[in-house]
C-alpha atoms as one frame of an Amber mdcrd trajectory, in Angstrom:
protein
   6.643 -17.272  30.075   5.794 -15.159  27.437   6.379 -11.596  27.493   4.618
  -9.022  25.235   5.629  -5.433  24.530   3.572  -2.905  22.597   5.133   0.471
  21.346   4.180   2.753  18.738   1.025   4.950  20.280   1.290   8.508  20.755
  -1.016  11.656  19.685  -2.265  11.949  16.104  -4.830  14.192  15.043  -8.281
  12.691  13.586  -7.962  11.180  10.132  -4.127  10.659  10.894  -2.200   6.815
  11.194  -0.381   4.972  13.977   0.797   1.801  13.757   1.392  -0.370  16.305
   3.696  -3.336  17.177   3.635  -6.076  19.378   7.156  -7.545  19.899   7.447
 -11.435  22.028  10.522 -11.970  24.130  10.624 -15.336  22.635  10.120 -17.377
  19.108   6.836 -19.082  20.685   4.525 -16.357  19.256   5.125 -18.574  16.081
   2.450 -21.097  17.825   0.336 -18.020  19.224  -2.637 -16.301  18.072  -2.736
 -12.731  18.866  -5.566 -10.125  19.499  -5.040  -6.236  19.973  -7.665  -4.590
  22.722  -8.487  -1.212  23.882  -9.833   0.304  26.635 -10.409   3.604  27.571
 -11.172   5.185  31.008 -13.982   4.244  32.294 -15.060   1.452  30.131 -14.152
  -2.289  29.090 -11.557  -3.865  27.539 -12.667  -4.558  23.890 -11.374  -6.493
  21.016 -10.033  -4.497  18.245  -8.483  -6.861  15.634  -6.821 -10.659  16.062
  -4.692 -12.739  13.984  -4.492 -16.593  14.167  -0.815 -18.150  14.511   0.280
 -18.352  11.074  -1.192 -15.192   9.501  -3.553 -16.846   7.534  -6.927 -15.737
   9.180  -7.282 -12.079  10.713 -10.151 -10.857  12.195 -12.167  -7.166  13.363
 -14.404  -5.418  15.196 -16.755  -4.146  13.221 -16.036  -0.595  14.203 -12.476
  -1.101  12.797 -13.087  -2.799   9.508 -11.491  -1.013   6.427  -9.646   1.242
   8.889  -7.071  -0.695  10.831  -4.810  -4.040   8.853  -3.053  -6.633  11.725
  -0.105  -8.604  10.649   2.544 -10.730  11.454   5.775 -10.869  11.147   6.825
 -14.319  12.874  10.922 -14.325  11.575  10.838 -10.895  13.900   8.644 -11.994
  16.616   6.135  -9.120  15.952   2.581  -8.243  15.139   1.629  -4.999  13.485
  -1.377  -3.192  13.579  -1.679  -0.342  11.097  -4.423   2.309  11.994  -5.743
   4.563   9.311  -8.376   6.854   8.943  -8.644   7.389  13.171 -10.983   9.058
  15.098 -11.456  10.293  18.807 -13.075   7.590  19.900 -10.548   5.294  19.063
  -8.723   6.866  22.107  -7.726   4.665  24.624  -5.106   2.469  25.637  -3.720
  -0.743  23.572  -2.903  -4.083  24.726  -1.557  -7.017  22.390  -2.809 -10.340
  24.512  -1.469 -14.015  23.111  -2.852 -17.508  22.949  -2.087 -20.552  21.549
  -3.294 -20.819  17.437  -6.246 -19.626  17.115  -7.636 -16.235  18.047 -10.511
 -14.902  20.311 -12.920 -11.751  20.894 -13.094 -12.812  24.611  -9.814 -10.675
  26.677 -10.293 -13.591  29.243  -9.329 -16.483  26.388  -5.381 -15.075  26.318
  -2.924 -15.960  28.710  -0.215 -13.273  28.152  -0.314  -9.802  28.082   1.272
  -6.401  27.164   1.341  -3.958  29.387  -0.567  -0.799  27.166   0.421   1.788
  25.022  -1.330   4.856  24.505  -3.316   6.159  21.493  -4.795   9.730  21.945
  -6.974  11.127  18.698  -7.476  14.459  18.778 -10.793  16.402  16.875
């Protein structure tokens, strides 16, 4: 069993950076794709970036692109995402989810999940 723990959210005001990691109990997350989602109150849980098991293929939502960079870090067991350039409505809360090689944009494709951390932009 897999276990995934996010850290790194807090408050930052608009136009500020977070970054935020993803650490895996276990060396298996060098076999598993992972995908960063956010949802705020009220709403769905939506993909925000993904990266395939090795590193070699990322992918983002469009509303994301240019702004936020996932990586991987497989020797530490982590994945990364740095977020630049935010805005309010990237407020919400921030899962890493896992699955094995290759990524998805579907939350219901990933087996393993984080339990959340917080990202509040302020205007």
């Amino acid at each position: 069993q897999v276990q995934l723990v996010e850290s790194g959210g807090g408050l930052v005001q608009a136009g500020g950076s977070l970054r935020l990691s993803c650490a895996a109990s276990e060396r298996s997350i060098n076999i598993l794709a992972i995908g960063w989602f956010h949802q705020a109150p009220g709403k769905e849980r939506d993909f925000v970036a993904a990266i395939n098991w090795s590193g070699g293929i990322t992918h983002y939502a469009d509303s994301v692109k240019g702004r936020f960079t996932i990586s991987r870090d497989n020797a530490k067991n982590t994945v990364n995402l740095q977020m630049n350039s935010l805005k309010p409505e990237d407020t919400a809360v921030y899962f890493c989810a896992a699955r094995p090689f290759d990524y998805s944009d579907f939350y219901d494709q990933y087996n393993y999940w984080g339990q959340g951390t917080q990202v509040t932009v302020s205007s």
